[in-house]
N, C-alpha and C positions, 0 to 999 in steps of 0.2 A: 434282371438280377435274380438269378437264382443261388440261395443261399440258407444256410445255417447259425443261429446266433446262438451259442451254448453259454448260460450265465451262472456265473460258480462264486461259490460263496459261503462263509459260518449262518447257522443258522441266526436266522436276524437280519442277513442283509441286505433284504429288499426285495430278494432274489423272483420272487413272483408278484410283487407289486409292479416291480419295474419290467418284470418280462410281460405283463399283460398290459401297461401301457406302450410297452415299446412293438409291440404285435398289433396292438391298434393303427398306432402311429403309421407302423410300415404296411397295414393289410395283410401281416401276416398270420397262419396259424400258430398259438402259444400253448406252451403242452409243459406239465410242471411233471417230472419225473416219477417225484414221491404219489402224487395224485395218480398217476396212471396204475404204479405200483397198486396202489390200493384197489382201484377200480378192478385189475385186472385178477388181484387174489379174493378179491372180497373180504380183505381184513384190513385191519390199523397196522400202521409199521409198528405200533406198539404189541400189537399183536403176532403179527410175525417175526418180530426179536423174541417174543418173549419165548412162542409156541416151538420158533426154527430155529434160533440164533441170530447174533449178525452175521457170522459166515450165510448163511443161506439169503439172509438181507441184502447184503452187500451183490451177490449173483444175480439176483432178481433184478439189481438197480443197473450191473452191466446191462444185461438184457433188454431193460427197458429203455434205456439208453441207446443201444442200437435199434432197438422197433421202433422210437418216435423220431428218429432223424430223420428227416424229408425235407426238401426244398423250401423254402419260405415259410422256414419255422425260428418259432424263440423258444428254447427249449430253457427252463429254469429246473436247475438239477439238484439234486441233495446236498448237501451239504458235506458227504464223504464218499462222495463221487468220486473223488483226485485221489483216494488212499490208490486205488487200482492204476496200475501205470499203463496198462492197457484200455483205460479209459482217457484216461489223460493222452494219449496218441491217438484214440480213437477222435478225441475232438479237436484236439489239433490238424487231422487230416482229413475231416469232415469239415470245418464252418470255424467260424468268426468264436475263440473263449473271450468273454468279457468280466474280470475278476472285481467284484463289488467287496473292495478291502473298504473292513472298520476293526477299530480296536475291542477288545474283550468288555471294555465298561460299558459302551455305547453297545455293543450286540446283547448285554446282558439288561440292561435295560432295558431293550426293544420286547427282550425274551420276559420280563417281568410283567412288563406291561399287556402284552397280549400271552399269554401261557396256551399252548395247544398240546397237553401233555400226551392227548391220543395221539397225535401224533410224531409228536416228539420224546419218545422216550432220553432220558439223561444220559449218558455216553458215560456218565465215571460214579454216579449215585452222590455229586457232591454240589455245592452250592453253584447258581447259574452263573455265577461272577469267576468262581474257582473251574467251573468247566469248561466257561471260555477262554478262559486264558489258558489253560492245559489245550484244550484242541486246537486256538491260536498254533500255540506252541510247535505241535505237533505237525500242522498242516500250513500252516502262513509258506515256506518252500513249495511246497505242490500245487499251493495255488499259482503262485508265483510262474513255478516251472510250466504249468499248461497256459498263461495268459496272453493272449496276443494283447491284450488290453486290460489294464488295472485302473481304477476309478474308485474317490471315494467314496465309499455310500452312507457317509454322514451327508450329502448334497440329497437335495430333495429328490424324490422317484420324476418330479416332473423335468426336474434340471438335468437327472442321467438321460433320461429316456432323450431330450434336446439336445446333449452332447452327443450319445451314441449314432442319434438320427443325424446328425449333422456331419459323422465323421464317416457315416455310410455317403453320403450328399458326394463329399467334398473326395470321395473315392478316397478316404486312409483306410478304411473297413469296405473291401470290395470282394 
């Protein structure tokens, strides 16, 4: 089985908790977009919003995007990954999207509870409750439109990772 498992999602949702059990799981390599991002510029995404923009953000995250797709990876992706429609066909015709949907209260709670401001810069300067529900808003369609697979990620990271492993098993994710 060689493969790709692209996991999309608001920030909050799991999206590297569950891609690094789910690479476990399958023996595969798990590669978190934002992180490579960082590694590869030597800055915080907070930093290169602040220093380049998102436009120049958002290029870097194509790109990275295409350098870490490879064979028997879980690749856990930004969070506004799907605004590009060319990324969004890019994983559709590369590997398995698997869309970790939760609503704005539960993603803003997650986001309370663990705060990682370096690198998560705020997307609107407004309250974490009021910004998910605006980037919901905005992006809940995109996710949508790139998902071969939609899954709640209010279910525990152990429960996704046993569903997804089991629906790769059972050949629905092939």
């Amino acid at each position: 089985m060689n493969q790709i498992l692209f996991i999309v999602g608001a920030r909050g949702a799991g999206k590297t908790t569950v891609g690094k059990l789910l690479a476990n799981e399958l023996s595969y390599t798990f590669i978190d977009t934002d992180h490579h991002i960082q590694q590869t510029s030597n800055m915080t995404i907070a930093d290169i919003v602040s220093q380049q923009g998102w436009q120049q953000f958002r290029q870097l995250e194509s790109q990275a995007l295409q350098q870490v797709s490879q064979s028997n990876r879980v690749i856990s992706t930004g969070g506004g990954i799907i605004l590009s429609a060319e990324n969004r066909q890019y994983m559709r015709q590369n590997g398995t999207v698997i869309y970790l949907q939760a609503s704005a209260s539960i993603l803003a709670e997650r986001l309370m509870q663990q705060p990682e401001n370096t690198q998560r810069p705020s997307l609107t300067g407004k309250s974490i409750v009021e910004e998910m529900e605006e980037v919901l808003a905005a992006r809940e369609n995109l996710y949508c439109e790139c998902a071969n697979h939609i899954i709640n990620a209010q279910l525990s990271p152990e429960k996704i990772t046993a569903y997804v492993k089991e629906m790769i098993l059972s050949g629905i994710i092939s």
